[in-house]
C-alpha positions as a Markdown table, in Angstrom:
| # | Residue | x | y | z |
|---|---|---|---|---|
| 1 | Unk | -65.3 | 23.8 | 65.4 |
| 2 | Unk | -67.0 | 22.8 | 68.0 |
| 3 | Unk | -65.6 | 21.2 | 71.5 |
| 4 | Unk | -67.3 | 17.2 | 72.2 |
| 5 | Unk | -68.4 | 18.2 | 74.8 |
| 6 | Unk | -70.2 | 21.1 | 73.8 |
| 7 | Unk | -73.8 | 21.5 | 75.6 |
| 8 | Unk | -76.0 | 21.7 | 72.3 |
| 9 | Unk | -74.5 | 18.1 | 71.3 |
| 10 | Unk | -74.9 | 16.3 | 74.5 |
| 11 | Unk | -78.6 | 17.9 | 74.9 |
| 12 | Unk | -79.3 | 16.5 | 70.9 |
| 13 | Unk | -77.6 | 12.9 | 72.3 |
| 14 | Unk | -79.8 | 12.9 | 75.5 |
| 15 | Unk | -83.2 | 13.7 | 73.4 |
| 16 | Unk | -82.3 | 11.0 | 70.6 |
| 17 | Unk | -81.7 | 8.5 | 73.5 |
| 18 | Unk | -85.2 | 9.7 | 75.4 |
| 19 | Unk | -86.7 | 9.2 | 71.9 |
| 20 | Unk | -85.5 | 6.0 | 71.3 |
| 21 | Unk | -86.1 | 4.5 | 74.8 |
| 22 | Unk | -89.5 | 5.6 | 74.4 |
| 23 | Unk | -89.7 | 4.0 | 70.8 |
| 24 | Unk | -88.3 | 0.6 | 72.1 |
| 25 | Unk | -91.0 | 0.5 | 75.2 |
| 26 | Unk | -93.9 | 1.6 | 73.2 |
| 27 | Unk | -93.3 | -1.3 | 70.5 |
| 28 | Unk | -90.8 | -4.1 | 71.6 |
| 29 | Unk | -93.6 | -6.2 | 71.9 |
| 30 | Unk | -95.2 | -6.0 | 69.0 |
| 31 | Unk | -92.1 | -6.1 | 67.0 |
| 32 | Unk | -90.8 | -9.7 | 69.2 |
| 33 | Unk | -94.6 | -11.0 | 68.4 |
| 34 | Unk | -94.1 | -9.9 | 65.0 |
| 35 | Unk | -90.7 | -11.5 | 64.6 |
| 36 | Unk | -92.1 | -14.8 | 66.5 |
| 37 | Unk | -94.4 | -15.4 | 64.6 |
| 38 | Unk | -92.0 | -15.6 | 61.8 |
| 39 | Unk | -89.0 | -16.9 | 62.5 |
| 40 | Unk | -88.4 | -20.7 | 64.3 |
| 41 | Unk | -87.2 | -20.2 | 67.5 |
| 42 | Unk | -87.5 | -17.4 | 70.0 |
| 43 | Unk | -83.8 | -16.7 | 69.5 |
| 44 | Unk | -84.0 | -16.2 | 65.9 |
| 45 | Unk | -86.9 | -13.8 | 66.8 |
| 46 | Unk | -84.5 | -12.0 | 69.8 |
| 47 | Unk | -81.7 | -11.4 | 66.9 |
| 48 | Unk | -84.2 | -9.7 | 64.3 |
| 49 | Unk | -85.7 | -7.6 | 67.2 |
| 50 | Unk | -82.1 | -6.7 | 68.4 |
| 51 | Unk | -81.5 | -5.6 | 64.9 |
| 52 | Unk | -84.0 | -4.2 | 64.0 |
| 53 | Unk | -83.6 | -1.6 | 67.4 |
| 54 | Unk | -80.2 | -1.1 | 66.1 |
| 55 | Unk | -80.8 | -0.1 | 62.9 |
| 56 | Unk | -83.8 | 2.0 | 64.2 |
| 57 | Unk | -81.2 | 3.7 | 66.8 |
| 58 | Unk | -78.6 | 4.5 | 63.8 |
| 59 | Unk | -81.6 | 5.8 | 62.0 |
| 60 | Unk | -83.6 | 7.5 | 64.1 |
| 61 | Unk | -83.1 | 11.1 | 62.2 |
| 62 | Unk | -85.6 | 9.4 | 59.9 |
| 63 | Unk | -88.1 | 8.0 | 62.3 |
| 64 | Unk | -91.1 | 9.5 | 61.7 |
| 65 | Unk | -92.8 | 10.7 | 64.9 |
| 66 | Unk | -96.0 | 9.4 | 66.8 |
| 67 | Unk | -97.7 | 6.4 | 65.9 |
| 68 | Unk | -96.5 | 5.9 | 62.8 |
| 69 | Unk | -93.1 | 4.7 | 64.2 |
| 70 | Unk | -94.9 | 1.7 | 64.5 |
| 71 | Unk | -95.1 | 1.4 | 61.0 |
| 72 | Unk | -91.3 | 2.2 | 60.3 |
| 73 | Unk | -90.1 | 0.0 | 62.8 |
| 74 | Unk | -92.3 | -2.8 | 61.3 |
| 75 | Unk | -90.6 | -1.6 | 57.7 |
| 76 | Unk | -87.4 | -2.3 | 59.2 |
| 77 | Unk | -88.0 | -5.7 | 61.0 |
| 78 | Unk | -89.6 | -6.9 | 57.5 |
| 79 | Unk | -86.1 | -6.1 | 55.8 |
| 80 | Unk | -84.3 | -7.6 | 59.1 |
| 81 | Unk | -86.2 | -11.0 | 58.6 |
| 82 | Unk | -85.5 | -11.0 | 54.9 |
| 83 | Unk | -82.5 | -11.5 | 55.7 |
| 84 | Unk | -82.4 | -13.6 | 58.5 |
| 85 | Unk | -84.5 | -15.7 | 55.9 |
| 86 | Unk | -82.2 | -15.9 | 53.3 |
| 87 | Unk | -79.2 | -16.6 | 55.9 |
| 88 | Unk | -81.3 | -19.9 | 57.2 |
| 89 | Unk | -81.7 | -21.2 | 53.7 |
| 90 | Unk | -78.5 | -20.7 | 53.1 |
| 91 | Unk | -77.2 | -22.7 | 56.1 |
| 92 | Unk | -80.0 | -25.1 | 55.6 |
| 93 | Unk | -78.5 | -25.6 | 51.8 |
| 94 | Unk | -75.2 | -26.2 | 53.4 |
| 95 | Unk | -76.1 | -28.4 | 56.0 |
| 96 | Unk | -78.1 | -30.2 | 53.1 |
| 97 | Unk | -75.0 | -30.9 | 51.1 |
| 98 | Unk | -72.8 | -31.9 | 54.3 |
| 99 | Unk | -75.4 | -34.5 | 55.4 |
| 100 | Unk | -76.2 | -35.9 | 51.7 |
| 101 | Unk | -75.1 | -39.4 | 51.9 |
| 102 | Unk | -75.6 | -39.3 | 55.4 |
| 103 | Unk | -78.2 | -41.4 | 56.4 |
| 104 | Unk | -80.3 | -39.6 | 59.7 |
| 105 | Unk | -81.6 | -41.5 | 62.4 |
| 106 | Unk | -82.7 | -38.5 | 64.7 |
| 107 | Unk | -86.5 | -39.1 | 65.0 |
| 108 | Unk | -86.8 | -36.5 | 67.8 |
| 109 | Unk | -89.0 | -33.9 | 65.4 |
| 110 | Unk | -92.3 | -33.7 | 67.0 |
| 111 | Unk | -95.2 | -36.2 | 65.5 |
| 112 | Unk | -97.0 | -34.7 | 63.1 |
| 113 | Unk | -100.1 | -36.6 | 64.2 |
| 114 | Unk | -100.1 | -33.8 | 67.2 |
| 115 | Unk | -100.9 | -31.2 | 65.0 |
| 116 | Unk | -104.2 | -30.8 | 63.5 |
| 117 | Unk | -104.2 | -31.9 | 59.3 |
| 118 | Unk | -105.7 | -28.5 | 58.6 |
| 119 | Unk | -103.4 | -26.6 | 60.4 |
| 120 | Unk | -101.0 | -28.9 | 58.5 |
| 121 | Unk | -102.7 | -27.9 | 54.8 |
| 122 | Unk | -102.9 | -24.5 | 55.7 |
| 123 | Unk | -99.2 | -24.1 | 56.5 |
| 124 | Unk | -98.3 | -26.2 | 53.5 |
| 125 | Unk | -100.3 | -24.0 | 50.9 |
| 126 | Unk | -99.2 | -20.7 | 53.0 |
| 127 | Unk | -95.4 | -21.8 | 52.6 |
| 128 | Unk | -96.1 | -21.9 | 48.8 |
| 129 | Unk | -97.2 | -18.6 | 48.4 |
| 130 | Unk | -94.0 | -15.8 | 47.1 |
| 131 | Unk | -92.3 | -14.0 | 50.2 |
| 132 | Unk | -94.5 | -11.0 | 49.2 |
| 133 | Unk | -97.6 | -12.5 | 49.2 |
| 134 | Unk | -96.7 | -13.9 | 52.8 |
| 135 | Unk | -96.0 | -11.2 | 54.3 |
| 136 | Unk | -99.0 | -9.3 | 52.7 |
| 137 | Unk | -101.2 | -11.6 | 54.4 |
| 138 | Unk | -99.7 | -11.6 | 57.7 |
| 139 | Unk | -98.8 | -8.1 | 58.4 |
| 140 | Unk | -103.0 | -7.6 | 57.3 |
| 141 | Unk | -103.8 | -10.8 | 59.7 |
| 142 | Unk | -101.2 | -11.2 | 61.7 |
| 143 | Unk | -100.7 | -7.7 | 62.9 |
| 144 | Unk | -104.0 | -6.5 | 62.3 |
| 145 | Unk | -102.7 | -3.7 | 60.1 |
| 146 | Unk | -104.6 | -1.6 | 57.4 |
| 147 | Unk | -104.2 | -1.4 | 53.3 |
| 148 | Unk | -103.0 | 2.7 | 54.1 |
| 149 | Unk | -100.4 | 1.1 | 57.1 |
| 150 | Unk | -99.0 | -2.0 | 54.7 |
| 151 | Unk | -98.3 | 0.6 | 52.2 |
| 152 | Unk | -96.5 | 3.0 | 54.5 |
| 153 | Unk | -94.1 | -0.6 | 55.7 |
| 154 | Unk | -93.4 | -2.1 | 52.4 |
| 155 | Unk | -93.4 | 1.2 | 50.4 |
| 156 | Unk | -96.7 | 2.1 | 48.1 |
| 157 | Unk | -99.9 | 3.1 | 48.0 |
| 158 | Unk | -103.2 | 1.9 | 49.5 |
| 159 | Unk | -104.4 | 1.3 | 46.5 |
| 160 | Unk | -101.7 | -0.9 | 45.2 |
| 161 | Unk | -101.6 | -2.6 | 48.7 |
| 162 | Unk | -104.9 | -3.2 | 48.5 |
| 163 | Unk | -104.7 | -4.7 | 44.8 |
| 164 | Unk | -101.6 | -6.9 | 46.0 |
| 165 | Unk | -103.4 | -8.2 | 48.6 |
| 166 | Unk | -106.6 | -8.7 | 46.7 |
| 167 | Unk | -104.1 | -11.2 | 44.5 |
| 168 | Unk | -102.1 | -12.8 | 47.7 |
| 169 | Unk | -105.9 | -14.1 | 48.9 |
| 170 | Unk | -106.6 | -15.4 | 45.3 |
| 171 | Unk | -103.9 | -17.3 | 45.4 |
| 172 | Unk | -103.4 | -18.7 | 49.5 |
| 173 | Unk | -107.2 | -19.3 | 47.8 |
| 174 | Unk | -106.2 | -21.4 | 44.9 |
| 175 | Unk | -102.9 | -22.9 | 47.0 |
| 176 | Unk | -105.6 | -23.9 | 49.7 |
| 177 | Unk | -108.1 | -25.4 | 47.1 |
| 178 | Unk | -104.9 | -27.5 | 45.7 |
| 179 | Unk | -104.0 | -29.2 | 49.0 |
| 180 | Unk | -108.3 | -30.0 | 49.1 |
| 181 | Unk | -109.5 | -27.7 | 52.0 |
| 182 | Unk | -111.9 | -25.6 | 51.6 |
| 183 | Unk | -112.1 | -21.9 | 51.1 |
């Protein structure tokens, strides 16, 4: 058995935390633009970044190395805001149920006459598309990623990526063509 404090351990500990600090300041960024761009406030977006680190930090024995990190870490911060998602609807559910019968007189929500109707449309038919398809289409034109680096986040091959997405477009497509703006 070996002592705590024995030299080989500490060495291992001080590489994983060189690893990992170089991990975090290669890709914070793009994992909080990632997360803002998804969430509804830039504290939401804070938490899934702060979890998703963690989770990469408990993991990192499976972190691939070089650029593909990028990819795991974007794997992990997909499964981090699933969750986050499903927590707000629950709470929004909630809130729903304490309010009903309440009648609300907050008209503080921003006018929706200063944001453009298609933007408006487009987010409509977008929020009716399956989870899936949503985050097909963003982590292709949101992140800029590849059919070969979607596969290697959400688990797959290029090919079925590739298929997938052709779908998800068919049907932001027919979603678009249903709120009357044109493809």
């Amino acid at each position: 058995m070996q002592a705590a404090d024995d030299p080989v351990k500490r060495r291992d500990r001080d590489n994983d935390r060189v690893r990992f600090e170089g991990v975090y300041a290669t890709h914070y960024e793009l994992i909080l633009a990632y997360a803002l761009r998804r969430t509804q406030s830039r504290d939401d977006a804070t938490d899934v970044v702060a979890e998703t680190f963690l989770i990469a930090w408990r993991r990192l024995d499976q972190a691939p190395d070089g650029p593909v990190v990028r990819l795991w870490l974007y794997g992990i911060a997909r499964k981090v805001l699933a969750n986050h998602l499903r927590g707000a609807r629950r709470h929004e559910r909630l809130g729903a149920r304490l309010r009903a019968g309440v009648v609300s007189t907050d008209h503080s929500a921003r006018p929706a006459a200063a944001i453009s109707e298609a933007r408006i449309t487009i987010a409509r038919a977008f929020g009716r598309l399956k989870v899936d398809d949503r985050d097909l289409l963003a982590l292709v034109a949101a992140e800029g990623l590849s059919a070969s680096e979607v596969a290697k986040v959400i688990g797959g091959t290029a090919a079925t990526v590739r298929v997938r997405l052709h779908r998800a477009r068919a049907r932001f497509a027919r979603e678009l063509a249903a709120e009357g703006h044109e493809v």
